[in-house]
C-alpha positions as CSV (number, residue, x, y, z in Angstrom):
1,X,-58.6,-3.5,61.6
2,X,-56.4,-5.7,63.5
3,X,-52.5,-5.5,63.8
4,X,-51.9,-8.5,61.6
5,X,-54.3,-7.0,59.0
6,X,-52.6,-3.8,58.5
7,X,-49.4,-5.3,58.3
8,X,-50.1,-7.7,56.0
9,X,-52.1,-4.9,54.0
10,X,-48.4,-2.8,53.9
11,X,-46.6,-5.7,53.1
12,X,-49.0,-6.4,50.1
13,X,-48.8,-2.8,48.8
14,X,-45.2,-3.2,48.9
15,X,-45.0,-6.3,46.5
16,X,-47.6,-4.5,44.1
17,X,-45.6,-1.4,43.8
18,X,-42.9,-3.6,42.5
19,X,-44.9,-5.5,40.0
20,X,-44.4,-3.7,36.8
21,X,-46.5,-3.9,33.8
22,X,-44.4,-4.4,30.6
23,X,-46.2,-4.8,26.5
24,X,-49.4,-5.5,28.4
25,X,-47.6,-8.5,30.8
26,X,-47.2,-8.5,34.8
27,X,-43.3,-8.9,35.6
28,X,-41.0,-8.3,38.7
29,X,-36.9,-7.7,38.2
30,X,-35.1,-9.7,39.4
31,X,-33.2,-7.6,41.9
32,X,-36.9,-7.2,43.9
33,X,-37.6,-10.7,44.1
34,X,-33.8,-11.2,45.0
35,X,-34.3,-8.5,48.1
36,X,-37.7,-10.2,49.1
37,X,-36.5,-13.6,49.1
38,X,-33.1,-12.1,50.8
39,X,-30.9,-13.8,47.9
40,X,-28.3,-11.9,45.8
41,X,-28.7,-12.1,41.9
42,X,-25.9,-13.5,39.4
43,X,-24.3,-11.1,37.0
């Protein structure tokens, strides 16, 4: 497995563990897409 594979493999694991599964539908909070697009959130 090359360098670029396995970082893009971690990377990928990353997003998953942050995708949460709520009454049976796929969702991220906003505070994780805020930190992976490097953007604050509004209160």
């Amino acid at each position: 497995m090359s360098k670029n594979s396995l970082v893009r493999l971690v990377e990928e694991e990353k997003i998953m563990n942050k995708i949460h599964v709520i009454r049976n539908h796929k969702v991220m909070l906003d505070f994780d897409l805020a930190e992976m697009y490097g953007v604050e959130t509004n209160d």
